[in-house]
C-alpha positions as CSV (number, residue, x, y, z in Angstrom):
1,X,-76.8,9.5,20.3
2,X,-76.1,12.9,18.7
3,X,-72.8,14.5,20.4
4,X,-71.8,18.5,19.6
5,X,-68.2,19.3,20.6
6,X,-67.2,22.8,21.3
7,X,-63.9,23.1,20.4
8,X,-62.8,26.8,22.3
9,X,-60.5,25.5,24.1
10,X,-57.9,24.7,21.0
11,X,-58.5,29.2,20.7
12,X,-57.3,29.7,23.7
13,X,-54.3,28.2,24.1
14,X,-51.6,27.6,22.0
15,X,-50.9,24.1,24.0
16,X,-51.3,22.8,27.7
17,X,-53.4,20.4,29.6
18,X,-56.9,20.8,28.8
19,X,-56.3,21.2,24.7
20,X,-54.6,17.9,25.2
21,X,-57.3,16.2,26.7
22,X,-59.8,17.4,24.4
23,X,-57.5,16.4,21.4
24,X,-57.5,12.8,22.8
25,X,-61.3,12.8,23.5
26,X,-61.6,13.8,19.4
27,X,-59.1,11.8,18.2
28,X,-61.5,8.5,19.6
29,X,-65.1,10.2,19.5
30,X,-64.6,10.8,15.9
31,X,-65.0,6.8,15.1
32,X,-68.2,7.0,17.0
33,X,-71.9,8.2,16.0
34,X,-73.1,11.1,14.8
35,X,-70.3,14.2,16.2
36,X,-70.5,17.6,15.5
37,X,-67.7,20.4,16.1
38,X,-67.8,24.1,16.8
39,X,-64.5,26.0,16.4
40,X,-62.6,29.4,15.4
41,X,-59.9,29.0,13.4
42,X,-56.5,28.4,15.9
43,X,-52.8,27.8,16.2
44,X,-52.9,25.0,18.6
45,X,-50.4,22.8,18.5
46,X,-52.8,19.6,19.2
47,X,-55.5,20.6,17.0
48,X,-52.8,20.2,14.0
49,X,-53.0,16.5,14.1
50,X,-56.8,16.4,14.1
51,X,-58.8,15.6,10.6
52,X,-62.1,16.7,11.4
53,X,-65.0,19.5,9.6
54,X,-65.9,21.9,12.0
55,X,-68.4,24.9,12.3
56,X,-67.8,28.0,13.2
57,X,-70.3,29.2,15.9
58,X,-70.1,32.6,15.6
59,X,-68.3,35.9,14.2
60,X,-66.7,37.0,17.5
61,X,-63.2,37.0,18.9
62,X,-63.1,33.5,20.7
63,X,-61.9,35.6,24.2
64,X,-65.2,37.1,24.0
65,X,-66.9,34.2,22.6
66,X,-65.6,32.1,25.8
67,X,-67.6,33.9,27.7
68,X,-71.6,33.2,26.0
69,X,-73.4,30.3,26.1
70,X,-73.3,27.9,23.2
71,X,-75.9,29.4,20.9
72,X,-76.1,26.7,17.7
73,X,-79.3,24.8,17.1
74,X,-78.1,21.2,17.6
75,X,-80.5,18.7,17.0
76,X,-83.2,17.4,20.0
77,X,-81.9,15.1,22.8
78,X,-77.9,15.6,21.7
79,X,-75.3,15.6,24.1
80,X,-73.3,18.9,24.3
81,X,-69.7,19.1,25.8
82,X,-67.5,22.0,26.0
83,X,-63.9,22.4,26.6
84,X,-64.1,25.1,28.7
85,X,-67.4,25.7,31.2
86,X,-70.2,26.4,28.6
87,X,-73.3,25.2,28.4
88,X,-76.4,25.2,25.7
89,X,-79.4,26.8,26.4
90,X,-81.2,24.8,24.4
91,X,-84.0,22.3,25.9
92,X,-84.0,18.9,25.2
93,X,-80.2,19.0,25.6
94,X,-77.8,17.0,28.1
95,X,-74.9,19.1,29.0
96,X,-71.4,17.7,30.7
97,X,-68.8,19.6,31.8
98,X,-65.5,18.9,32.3
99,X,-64.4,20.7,35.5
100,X,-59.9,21.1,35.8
101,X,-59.5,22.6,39.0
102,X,-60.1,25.7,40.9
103,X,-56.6,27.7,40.5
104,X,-58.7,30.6,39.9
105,X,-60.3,30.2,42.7
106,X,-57.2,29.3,44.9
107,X,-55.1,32.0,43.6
108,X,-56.5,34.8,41.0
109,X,-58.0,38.1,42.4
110,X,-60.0,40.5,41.2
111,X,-62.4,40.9,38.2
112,X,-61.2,37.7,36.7
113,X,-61.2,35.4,39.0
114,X,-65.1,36.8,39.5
115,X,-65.9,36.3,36.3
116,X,-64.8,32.9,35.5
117,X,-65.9,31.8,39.2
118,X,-69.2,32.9,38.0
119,X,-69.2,31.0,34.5
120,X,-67.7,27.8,36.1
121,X,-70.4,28.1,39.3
122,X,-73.0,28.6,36.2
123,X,-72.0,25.5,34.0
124,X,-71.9,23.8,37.1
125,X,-75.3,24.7,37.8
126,X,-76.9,24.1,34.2
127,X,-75.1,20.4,33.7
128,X,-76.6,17.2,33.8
129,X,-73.3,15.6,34.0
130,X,-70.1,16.7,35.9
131,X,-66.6,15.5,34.9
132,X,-63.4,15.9,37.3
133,X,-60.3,14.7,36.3
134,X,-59.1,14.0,40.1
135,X,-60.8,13.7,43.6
136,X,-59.2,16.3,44.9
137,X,-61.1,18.7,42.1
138,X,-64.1,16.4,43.2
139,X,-63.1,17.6,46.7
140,X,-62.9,21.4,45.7
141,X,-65.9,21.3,43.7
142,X,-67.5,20.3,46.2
143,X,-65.8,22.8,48.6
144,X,-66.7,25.8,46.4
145,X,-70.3,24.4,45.2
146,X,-71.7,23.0,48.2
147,X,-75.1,22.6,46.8
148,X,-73.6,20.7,43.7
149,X,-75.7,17.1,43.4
150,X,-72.7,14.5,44.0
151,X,-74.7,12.0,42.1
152,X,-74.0,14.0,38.8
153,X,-70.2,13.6,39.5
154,X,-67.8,11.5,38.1
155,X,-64.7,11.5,38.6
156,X,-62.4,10.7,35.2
157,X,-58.7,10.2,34.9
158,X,-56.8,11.5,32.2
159,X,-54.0,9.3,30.1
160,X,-51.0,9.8,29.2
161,X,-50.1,9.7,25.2
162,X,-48.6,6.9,24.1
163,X,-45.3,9.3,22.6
164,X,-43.6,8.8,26.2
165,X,-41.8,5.5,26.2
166,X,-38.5,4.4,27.4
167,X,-36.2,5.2,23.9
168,X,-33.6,3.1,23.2
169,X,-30.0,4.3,22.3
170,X,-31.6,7.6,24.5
171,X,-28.3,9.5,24.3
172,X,-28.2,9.0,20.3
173,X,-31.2,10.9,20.4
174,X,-30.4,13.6,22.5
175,X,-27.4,14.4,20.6
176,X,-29.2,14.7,17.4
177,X,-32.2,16.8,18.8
178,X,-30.5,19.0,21.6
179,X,-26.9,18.9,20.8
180,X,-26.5,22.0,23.5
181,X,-27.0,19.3,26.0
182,X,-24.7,17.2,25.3
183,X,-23.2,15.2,28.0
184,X,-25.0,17.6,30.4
185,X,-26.7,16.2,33.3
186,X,-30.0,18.1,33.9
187,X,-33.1,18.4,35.5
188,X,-36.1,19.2,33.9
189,X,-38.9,21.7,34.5
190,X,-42.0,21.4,32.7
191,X,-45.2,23.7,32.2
192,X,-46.1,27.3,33.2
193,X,-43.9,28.9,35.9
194,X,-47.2,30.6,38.2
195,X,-45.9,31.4,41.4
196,X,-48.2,28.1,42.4
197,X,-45.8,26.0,40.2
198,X,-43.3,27.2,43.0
199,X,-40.4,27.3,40.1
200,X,-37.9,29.3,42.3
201,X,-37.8,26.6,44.6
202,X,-36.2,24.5,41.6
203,X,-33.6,27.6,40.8
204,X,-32.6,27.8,44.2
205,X,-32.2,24.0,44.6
206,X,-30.1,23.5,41.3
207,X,-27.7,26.3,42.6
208,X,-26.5,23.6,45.1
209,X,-25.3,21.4,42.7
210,X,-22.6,22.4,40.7
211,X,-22.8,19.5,38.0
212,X,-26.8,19.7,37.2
213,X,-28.3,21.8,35.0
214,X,-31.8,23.2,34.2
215,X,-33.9,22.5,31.2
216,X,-37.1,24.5,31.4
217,X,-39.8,23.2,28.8
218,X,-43.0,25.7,27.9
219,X,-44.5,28.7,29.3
220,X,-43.8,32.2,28.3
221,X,-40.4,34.1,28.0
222,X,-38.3,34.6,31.0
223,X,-39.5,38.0,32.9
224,X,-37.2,40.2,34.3
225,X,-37.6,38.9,38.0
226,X,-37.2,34.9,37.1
227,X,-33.9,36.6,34.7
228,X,-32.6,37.6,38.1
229,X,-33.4,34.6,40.1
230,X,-31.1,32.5,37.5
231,X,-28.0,35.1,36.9
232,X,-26.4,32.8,39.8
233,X,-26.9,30.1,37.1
234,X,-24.9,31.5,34.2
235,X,-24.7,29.3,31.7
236,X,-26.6,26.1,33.3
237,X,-30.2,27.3,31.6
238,X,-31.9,25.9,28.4
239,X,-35.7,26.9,27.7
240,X,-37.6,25.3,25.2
241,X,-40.7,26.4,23.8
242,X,-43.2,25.0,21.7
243,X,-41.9,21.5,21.6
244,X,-43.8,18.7,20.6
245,X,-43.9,15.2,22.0
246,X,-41.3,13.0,20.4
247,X,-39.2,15.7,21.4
248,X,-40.1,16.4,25.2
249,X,-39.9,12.1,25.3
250,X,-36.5,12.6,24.9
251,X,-35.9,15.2,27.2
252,X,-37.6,13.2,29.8
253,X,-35.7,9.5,29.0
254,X,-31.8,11.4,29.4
255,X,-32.9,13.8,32.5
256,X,-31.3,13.0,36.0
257,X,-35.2,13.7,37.2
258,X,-38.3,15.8,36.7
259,X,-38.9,18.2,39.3
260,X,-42.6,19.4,39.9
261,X,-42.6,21.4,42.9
262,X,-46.1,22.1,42.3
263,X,-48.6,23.5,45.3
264,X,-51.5,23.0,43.4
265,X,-53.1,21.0,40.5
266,X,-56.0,19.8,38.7
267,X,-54.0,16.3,37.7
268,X,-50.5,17.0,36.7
269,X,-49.9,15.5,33.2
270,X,-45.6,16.2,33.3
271,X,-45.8,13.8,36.4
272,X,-46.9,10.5,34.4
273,X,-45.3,11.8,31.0
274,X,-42.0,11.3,33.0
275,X,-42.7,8.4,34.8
276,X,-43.6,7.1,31.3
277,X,-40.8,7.7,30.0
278,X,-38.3,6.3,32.9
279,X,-37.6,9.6,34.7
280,X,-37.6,9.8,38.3
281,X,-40.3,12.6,39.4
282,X,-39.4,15.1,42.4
283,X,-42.7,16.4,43.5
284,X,-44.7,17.5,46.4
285,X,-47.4,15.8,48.2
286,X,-50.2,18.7,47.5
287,X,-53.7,18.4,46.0
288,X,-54.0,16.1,42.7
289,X,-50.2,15.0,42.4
290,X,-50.4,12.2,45.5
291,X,-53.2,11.1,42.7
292,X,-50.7,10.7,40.2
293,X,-47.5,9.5,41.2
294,X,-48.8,7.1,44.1
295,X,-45.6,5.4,46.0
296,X,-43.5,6.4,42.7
297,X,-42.9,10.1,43.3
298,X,-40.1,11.3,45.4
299,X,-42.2,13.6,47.7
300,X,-40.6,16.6,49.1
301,X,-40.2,16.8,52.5
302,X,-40.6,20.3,53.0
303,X,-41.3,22.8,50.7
304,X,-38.0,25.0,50.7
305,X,-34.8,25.1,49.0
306,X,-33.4,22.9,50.7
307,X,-36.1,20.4,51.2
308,X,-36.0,20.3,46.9
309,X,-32.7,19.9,47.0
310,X,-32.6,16.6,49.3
311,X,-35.0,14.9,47.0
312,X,-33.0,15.8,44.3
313,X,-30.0,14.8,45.9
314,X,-31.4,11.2,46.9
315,X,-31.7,10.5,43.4
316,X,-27.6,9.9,43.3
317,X,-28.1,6.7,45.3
318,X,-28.3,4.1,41.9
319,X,-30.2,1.7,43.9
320,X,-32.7,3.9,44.9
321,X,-33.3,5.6,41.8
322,X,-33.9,2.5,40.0
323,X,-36.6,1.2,42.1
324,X,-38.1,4.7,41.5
325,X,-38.1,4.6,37.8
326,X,-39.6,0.8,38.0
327,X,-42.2,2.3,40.2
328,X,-42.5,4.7,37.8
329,X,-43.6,2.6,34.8
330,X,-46.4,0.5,36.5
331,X,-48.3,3.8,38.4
332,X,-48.0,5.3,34.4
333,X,-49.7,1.9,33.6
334,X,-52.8,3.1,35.7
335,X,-53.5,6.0,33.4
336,X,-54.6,5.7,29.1
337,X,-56.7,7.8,26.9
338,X,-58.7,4.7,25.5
339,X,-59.8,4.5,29.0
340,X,-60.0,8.2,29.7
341,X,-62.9,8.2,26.3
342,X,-64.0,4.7,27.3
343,X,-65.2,6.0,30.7
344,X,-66.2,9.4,29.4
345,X,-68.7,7.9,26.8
346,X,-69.9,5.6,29.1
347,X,-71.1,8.5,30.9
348,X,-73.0,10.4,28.1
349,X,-74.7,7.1,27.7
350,X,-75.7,6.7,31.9
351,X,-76.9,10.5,31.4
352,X,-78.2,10.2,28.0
353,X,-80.6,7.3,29.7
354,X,-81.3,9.3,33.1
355,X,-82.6,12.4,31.0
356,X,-84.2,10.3,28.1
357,X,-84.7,7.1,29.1
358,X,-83.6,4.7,26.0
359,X,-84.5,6.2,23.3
C-alpha cells in the first residue's frame, strides 16, 4: 500500500494544531511501507525534528499552491492524504481528508471564508475517506454537508506528545528557564487570541485577583486594542512566543491553572497538554472541549468575567484542586499519537480494501 503525503500544511504555519498532528502522523508512517512526501521548503517549528526526503510539487508560492489540487503523478491505487483539504485528481487514487473544524464557517466573512468553504465542501466531495478529530466536527460536518455519506466518516482522536509529564523539582526548572517568573503565581493562556478564544474574558478575570498573573503562550504580537485591555494589568503580563515543548511543560507543571475560555474548537490540544502535565484546566463547556476534558475540566458557569473568575477562584480550595489534577492525568490517559496513527492506518487499509478490494 503506496501512501503520498502532502506536507502544505508545515508552509503555512509556523506552529499550531494541525502541523502538530501531521508531524506525529510522519513521525510513525515513516516506519511503514512505501511513503512519499510533497513539500515547499518551511520554517515550521515541527517539521525541524522530522528526517524525511521530500518533493517539491510545484514552483508556486505555497498560499497559492494551497489552493490547487494535488497535481503529481503518484503511482496507481496509492493513498493520498493532505494536511490541508486537497485532493488528487488522479484515477485509481483513494483520497482522505482530515477535516479540523468549521471556524471558518462559524466565524469568517467574506471572500475567504467563501473560498475555503468551497475547497473544504470540494475535498469533502472528492474523498473516499473522511477524518474528524472530534464528534462535534463529525456533528458540523454534517451540519454544513448534509449530503456527506456518514459511512465514509470516522471520527479520530488526536494525542497528546509525550513532552507533557508531571516534572520533578518543577520550581528548579522554572527558575532556570523563566527566571521573570519567579515565585510568581500565574495563570496561563495558550494559543491564538481570535475573538472565539474569548481571551478578554481571561484579562478581565485576572484583574480580580491581585496575586495572579498572566502568562500568554503563542499567537501574534499584542495589537493595540488587547495593549489597552491589559494597561489595568501593569506589570502582571509575560508573552512567549515560539516556544517549544520541554519549555511550555514547564509552564504548564508551576501554573496555578490553564484557562481556555474557548467558544469554539476542533479538539483543543492546550486542554490535555495541561491536564498532562498536572495543571488544572478552566474551560467552557462549548463544542469539542466537553470531548476533551470529560469530568476533569472546571467548566465555566457562565461565560462572563465573572463567571471566569469563580472557576478560577475555586481552584484555591487545596482539596478540590487536587482531585482535579488526579482527574486530570487519567482523561489525558484517553488520548496518544500511537493510537491516533494506529487508528488512522487502519483506515487507509478499510478504504484501501473498499475501493480495491485486496490487492
Amino acid at each position: 500500500m503506496q501512501i503520498a503525503y502532502d506536507n502544505i500544511i508545515f508552509s503555512l504555519q509556523k506552529a499550531g494544531g494541525a502541523s502538530m498532528y501531521w508531524h506525529e502522523l510522519i513521525k510513525r508512517l515513516q516506519i511503514r511501507g512505501e511513503v512519499s512526501f510533497f513539500e515547499k521548503e518551511n520554517s515550521n517549528i515541527f517539521r525541524k525534528h522530522l528526517t524525511i526526503q521530500a518533493k517539491e510539487e510545484l514552483c508556486v508560492p505555497s498560499r497559492v499552491l494551497r489552493y490547487f489540487p494535488f497535481t503529481q503523478r503518484l503511482p496507481s491505487k496509492s493513498i493520498f492524504h493532505s494536511s490541508l483539504y486537497r485532493v488528487s485528481i488522479q484515477k485509481n487514487i483513494v483520497n482522505i481528508t482530515t477535516v479540523y473544524d468549521f471556524t471558518y464557517e462559524y466565524f469568517v466573512n467574506g471572500l475567504p471564508k467563501f473560498i475555503h468553504s468551497w475547497q473544504k465542501g470540494y475535498a469533502v466531495r472528492h474523498s473516499d475517506g473522511l477524518i474528524c478529530i472530534s464528534e462535534n466536527t463529525k456533528r458540523d460536518l454534517l451540519k454544513f454537508r448534509p449530503h456527506t455519506d456518514e459511512s465514509k466518516i470516522r471520527v479520530i482522536y488526536i494525542g497528546v506528545s509525550d513532552d507533557f509529564f508531571l516534572l520533578q523539582n518543577k520550581v528548579q526548572h522554572l527558575n532556570q528557564n523563566f527566571e521573570c517568573l519567579q515565585n510568581k503565581k500565574y495563570i496561563v493562556f495558550v494559543g491564538d487570541r481570535s475573538p472565539y478564544k474569548n481571551f478578554d474574558l481571561a484579562v478581565k478575570a485576572l484583574q480580580q485577583f491581585s496575586d495572579l498573573f498572566l502568562v500568554i503562550v503563542g499567537g501574534k504580537p499584542f495589537n493595540q486594542e488587547e495593549s489597552l485591555l491589559m494597561s489595568n494589568l501593569k506589570d502582571r503580563v509575560f508573552h512567549f512566543a515560539g516556544i517549544d515543548s520541554s519549555k511550555l511543560n514547564i509552564l504548564y507543571n508551576n501554573a496555578f491553572c490553564l484557562v481556555y475560555p474557548s467558544s469554539y474548537e476542533g479538539f483543543g490540544i492546550p486542554v490535555v497538554e495541561a491536564m498532562k502535565s498536572g495543571c488544572p484546566v478552566v474551560t467552557t463547556g462549548m463544542s469539542s472541549i466537553p470531548e476533551v476534558a470529560g469530568i476533569a475540566g472546571v467548566y465555566i458557569n457562565k461565560l462572563t468575567p465573572d463567571g471566569v473568575a469563580q472557576s478560577i477562584a475555586s481552584l484555591k480550595n487545596l482539596q478540590f484542586r487536587e482531585e482535579v489534577v488526579r482527574r486530570g492525568f487519567l482523561q489525558a490517559a484517553k488520548f496518544s499519537w500511537d493510537k491516533c496513527f494506529e487508528e488512522t492506518y487502519a483506515f487507509y487499509e478499510e478504504i484501501y480494501n473498499m475501493k480495491f478490494g485486496n490487492s
